[in-house]
Every structure is written in structure tokens, then in C-alpha cells.
N, C-alpha and C positions, 0 to 999 in steps of 0.2 A: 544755665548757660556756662556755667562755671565749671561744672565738666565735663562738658562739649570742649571749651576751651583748650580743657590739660589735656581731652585724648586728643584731640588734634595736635597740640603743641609736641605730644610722643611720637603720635604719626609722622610728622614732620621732620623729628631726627632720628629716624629708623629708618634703614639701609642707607646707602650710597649715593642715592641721588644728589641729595644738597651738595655733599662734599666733589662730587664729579663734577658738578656745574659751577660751584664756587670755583675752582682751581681751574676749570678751564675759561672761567671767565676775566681772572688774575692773570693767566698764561697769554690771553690773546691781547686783555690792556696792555702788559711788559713789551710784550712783541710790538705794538702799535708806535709805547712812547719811546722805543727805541727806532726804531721807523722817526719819527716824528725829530729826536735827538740826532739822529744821522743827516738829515736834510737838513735841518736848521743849522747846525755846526759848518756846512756848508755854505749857506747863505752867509753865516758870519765870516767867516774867511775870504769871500769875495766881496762886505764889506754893501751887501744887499738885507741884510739882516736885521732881527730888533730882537733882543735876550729875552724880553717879555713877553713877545709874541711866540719865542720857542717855548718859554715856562709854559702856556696858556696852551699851548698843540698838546705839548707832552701829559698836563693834569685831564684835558679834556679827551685824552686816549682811552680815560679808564671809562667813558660813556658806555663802553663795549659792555661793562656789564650791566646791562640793565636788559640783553636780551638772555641773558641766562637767565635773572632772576623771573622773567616774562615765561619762560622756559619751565621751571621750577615751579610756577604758581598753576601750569597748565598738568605738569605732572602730577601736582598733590592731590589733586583732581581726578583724574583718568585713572592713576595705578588702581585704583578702589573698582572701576566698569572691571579694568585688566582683571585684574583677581576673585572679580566676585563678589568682594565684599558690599560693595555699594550700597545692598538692599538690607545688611544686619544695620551699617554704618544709622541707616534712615529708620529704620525699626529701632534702634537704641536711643539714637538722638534728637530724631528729628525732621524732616525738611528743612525747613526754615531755622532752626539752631543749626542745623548741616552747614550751610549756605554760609548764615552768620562767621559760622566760628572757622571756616577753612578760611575764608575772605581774610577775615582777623591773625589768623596764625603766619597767613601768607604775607600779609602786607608787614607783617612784626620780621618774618624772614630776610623782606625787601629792604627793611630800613638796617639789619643788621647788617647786609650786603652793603648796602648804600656807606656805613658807616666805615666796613673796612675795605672799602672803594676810595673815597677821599683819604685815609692813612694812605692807604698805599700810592696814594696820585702825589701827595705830598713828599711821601720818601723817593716814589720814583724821579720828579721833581729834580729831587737835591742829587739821585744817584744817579741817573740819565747823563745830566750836563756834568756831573764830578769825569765820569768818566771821560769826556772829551776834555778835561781841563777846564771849564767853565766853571762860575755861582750860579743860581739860578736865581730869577728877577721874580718875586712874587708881587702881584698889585691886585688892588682891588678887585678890577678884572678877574684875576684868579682865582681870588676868593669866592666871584660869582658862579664863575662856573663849578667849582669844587661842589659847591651849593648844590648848582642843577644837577650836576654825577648825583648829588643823594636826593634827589627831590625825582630825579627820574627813576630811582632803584626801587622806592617806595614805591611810587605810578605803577611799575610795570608789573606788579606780583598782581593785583586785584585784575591786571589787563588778561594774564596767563589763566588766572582762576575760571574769568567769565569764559573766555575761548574753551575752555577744560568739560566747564557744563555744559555749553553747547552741542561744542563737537561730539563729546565724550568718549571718543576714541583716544588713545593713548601717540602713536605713532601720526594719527590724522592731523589731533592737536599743535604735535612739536612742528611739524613741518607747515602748517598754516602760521604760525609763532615767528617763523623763521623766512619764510617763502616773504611771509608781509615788510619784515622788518631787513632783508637783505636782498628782495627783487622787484618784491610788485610795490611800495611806496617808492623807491628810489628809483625805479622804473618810469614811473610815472613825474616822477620830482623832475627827469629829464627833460620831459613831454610836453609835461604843462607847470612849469613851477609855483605858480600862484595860486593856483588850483589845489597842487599839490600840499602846499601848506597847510591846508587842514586836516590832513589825515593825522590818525594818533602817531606815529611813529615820527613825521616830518614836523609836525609841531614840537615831540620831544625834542628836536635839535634845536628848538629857540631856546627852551629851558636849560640847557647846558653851552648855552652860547656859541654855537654852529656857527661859522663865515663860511662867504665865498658862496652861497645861497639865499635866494630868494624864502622868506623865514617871515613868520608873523612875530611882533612883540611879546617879549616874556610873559606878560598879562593874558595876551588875547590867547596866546597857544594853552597857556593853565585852564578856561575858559573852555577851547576847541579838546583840549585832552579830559576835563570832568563832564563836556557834553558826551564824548564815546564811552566814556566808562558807565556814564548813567543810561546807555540805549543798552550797551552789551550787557551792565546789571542787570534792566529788567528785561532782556529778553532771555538770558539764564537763571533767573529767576523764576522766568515766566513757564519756562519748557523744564525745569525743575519739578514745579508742580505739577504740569497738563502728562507730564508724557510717560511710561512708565520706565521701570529704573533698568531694566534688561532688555 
């Protein structure tokens, strides 16, 4: 298993992909807590405002990456159908060591994501509100959420993996990744919001401390998000072994 491990840990930083989804998932948090710093600065100036509640918008900006990393776990995946390799990939290592050690290298990618998510939520934080002349009000609160940014960055690589084996297309993958997590959950969050709350994507916004939605408790969405991870584990698990690899 050990090296299963290291070739996937190489696989994983070979080419461009990490680095093209990391930066653009930094690029789109910036853009957010700046959004997020602009409005609030306004609130305060009409005196509608609370400095802690703009610190807590602008950390929980950086949520955004956590569908990159979702992104990324479904690429590390696919690129192997894309290219062909897939079937030395499983003749050298594996099935089930396959499965293992991508899950493994991915979710290892999500928590480094998750890591330089929180720095950067924290310096945008200070660098957001410097820029309108403000401190920024850290509290508890904030610390929670900073939490959930990494507790959801970790989540979503194992999310991207399973979708990856499923679908096993490359392009099918990214855009189910993405369709879920920016049309058809929030589409539905509109519809039916209680409802909605169980889905994996709208449960992540309890973990990162979402307002202003109908949301299950930090507990029970942890719960609702390890029961979708363990259906889509075993059912890319399952079409891993039944189906064949081309």
C-alpha cells in the first residue's frame, strides 16, 4: 500500500491541474471577501452594521474552495479513463489499493487546500477591512467557521473521487461537480429548503456556518454529509469492481 501511496502522491502533483484549481479557487474566495468587505463597509456607515459579522462574511468567502478541491478529487480520477492509463494504473496496483490510495492522496490534497484556505481567510480577514480603514473583529464565531472552510475542504476531495469512479468521464465528472454544487442543490434549496438540507452540498453550508438559510445543525449535516459519502463510496466501489475499466 505504501506504494500505491507515493505513486499516487506523484500522480497528484504532475501537471497543472492542482495548481489551476488551487488559484482559482483563491481567486474566486478574494473576489467574494472583497464583495463581502464592500457591502459591509457600507452597512457600517449607515450605522446598520456589526464589524463581526462583516469579519465572519468575509472568512466564510473562502468556502468557495471547497468546490475546487471537489473538482480536483474528480480529476485525479478521470484524467487515468482520459489517457488510458487506468487499466496499467489497476494491473500494477490494484483495485481496491487503486481506490484506497487515490481516496488517501486526495483527501491529503483537501486538507492542504483546507489549510491554505483558513491562512488566507484570516489575512484576507485583516486585509479586506485594512483596506476600507477598518480592524477586523475576530470571535469565536469565526473561529468556527474558519473550522468549517477546513473541515469542508477535506469532505469534498473524497466527494470528487467517488463522482470520478462513477461517472468516469473526465469533462461528465467536472460538470456534475459543479452543476450539483452551483445549480441543482441551490435550486432546490429555493424550492423546498428543509428538504433541501440534506443534500451534501446544503448540509456543507451548516458546517461552515451559512445564515440567512434554512440549515440543519453542525452535528446532524456531519452525519447527513458521512451518510452521502458512504452511499457514493460504496457504489464507486461497487462499479469499480463489476464493470470493466474501458
Amino acid at each position: 500500500m505504501t506504494d500505491a501511496l507515493r505513486g499516487e502522491w506523484l500522480k497528484a502533483r504532475s501537471g497543472r491541474a492542482w495548481i489551476v484549481l488551487l488559484v482559482s479557487g483563491i481567486y474566486m474566495s478574494v473576489m467574494t471577501s472583497f464583495g463581502y468587505g464592500s457591502e459591509g463597509d457600507k452597512a457600517l456607515d449607515q450605522g446598520s452594521g456589526d464589524l463581526a459579522a462583516v469579519t465572519d462574511d468575509v472568512v466564510r468567502a473562502w468556502m468557495m474552495t471547497f468546490l475546487f478541491v471537489a473538482l480536483y478529487g474528480a480529476v485525479v480520477v478521470t484524467r487515468e479513463y482520459s489517457s488510458g492509463s487506468i487499466s496499467r494504473s489497476v494491473l500494477v496496483t490494484g483495485r481496491a489499493r487503486l481506490f484506497g490510495a487515490k481516496l488517501a492522496v486526495a483527501a491529503l490534497m483537501g486538507a492542504l487546500s483546507g489549510v491554505v484556505a483558513v491562512v488566507l481567510s484570516v489575512l484576507s480577514a485583516w486585509g479586506v477591512l485594512a483596506v476600507y480603514g477598518r480592524d477586523f473583529a475576530w470571535t469565536k464565531e469565526t473561529t468556527l467557521i474558519a473550522a468549517g472552510v477546513f473541515v469542508c475542504n477535506v469532505l469534498a476531495a473524497p466527494w470528487g473521487v467517488f463522482i470520478g469512479w462513477i461517472i468516469r468521464h473526465q469533462i461528465a465528472s467536472v460538470v456534475t461537480v459543479m452543476a450539483l454544487t452551483l445549480l441543482v442543490d441551490p435550486g432546490l434549496q429555493q424550492l423546498a429548503p428543509k428538504a433541501a438540507s440534506y443534500l451534501f452540498t446544503i448540509a456543507m453550508s451548516s458546517v461552515y456556518r451559512d445564515v440567512g438559510h434554512t440549515l440543519l445543525s453542525p452535528q446532524a449535516a456531519l452525519l447527513v454529509i458521512a451518510s452521502w459519502l458512504a452511499a457514493a463510496g460504496f457504489a464507486a466501489y461497487r462499479l469499480l469492481r463489476v464493470r470493466d475499466l474501458t
